[in-house]
N, C-alpha and C positions, 0 to 999 in steps of 0.2 A: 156417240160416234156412229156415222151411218157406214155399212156394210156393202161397200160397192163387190158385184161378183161378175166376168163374165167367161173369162180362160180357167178352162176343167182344173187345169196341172196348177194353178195358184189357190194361195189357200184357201180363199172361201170355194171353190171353186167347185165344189161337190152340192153347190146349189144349181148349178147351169144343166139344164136338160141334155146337154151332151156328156154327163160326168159316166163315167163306166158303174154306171150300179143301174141293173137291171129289173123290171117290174112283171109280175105275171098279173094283166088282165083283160079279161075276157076271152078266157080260158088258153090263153098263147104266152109265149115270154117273149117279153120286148127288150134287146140288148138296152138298150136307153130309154128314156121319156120321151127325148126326140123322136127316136122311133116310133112311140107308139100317138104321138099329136099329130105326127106327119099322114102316118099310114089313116089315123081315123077323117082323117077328110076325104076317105073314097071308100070307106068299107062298104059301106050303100050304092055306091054308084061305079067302083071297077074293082071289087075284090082280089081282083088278081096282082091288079098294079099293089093295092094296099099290102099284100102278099109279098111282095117283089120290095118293098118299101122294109117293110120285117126282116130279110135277108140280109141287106146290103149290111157289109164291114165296120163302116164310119156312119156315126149321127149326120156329120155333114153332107155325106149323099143321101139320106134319107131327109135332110132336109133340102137341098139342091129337088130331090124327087118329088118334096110336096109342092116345090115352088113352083111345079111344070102344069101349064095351065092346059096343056094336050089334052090331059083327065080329068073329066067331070066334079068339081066338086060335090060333097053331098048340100043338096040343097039349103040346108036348116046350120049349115058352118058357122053362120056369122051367128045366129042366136044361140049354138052350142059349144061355141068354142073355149069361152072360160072355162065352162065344168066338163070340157074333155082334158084341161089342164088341170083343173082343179083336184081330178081325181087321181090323170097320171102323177102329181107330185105329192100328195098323202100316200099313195098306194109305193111309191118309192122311199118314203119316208117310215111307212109303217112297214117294210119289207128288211130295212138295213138300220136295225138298232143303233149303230155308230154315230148314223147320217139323224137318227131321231136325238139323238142324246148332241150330238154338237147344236142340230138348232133349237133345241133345247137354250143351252146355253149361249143362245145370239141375247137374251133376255128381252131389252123391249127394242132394241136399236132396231131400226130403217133398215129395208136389207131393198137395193137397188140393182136390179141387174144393169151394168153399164155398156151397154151395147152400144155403142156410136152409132150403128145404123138404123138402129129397131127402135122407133118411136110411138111403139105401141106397148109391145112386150117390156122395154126396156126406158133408158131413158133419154135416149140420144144423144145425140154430139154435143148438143149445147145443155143437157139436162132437161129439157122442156118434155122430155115423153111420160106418157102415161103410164112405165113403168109396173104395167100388169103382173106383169112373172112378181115381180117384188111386194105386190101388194100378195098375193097369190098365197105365195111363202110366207108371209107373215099372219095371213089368216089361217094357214096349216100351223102356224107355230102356237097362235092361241087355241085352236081345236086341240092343237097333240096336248096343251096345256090343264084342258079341261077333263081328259079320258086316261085312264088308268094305260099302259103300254099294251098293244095286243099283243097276243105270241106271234116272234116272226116264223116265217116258213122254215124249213131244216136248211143249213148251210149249204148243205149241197143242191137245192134249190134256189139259193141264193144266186147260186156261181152257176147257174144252168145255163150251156151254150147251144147253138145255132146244131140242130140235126144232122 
């Protein structure tokens, strides 16, 4: 059975970069993943917007905010942008034990983010995308597979919010 994912509040849904479980790195806490793939396409080139990207309330205006082409991307985007996601979603998965133990047990199934729109990350309206985030997760599922569990951060680290 493949594992379609792309609304936070349904139940796979704690696979989607917008799910409320937050990541510390590089050395800052990111309400979301979203947050922190958005804001690394300018840390090099407008830190402040990147900065202002880390703030905002909703994954969605943090994403809305990468999509503004006003701010410089960093130049190297397009050759580093898997393993800015690759890491924000291991770093989110080794953070919230719950989130490591359910994909855990996705065992071998396909896990497809179903974005209608994103035919890159996802798999588009007709299925034909390259479904990136899904392979993504599924390479973090045979990593977390092969490594003993790290220890997560303390819970109240877990839940750290916004200054």
């Amino acid at each position: 059975m493949t594992i379609y994912f792309y609304v936070p509040r349904d139940e796979w849904g704690w696979m989607s970069n917008f799910s409320p479980h937050g990541v510390d790195l590089d050395g800052a806490w990111w309400p979301t993943v979203e947050h922190y793939f958005q804001a690394a396409k300018f840390v090099a080139t407008d830190p402040a917007y990147a900065a202002a990207i880390q703030r905002v309330r909703k994954p969605k205006d943090a994403a809305r905010m990468g999509r503004d082409r006003g701010h410089p991307l960093r130049p190297d985007w397009e050759s580093v942008k898997e393993d800015v996601m690759r890491r924000a979603v291991r770093c989110k998965l080794e953070t919230h034990p719950e989130l490591r133990e359910k994909m855990l047990a996705t065992g071998d199934e396909e896990i497809v983010e179903a974005s209608p729109s994103d035919y890159y990350w996802g798999a588009g309206q007709d299925g034909s995308g390259q479904n990136r985030l899904g392979h993504i997760l599924m390479e973090a599922r045979a990593a977390l597979r092969a490594e003993p569990p790290k220890a997560p951060p303390p819970p109240e680290q877990r839940k750290k919010k916004r200054g």
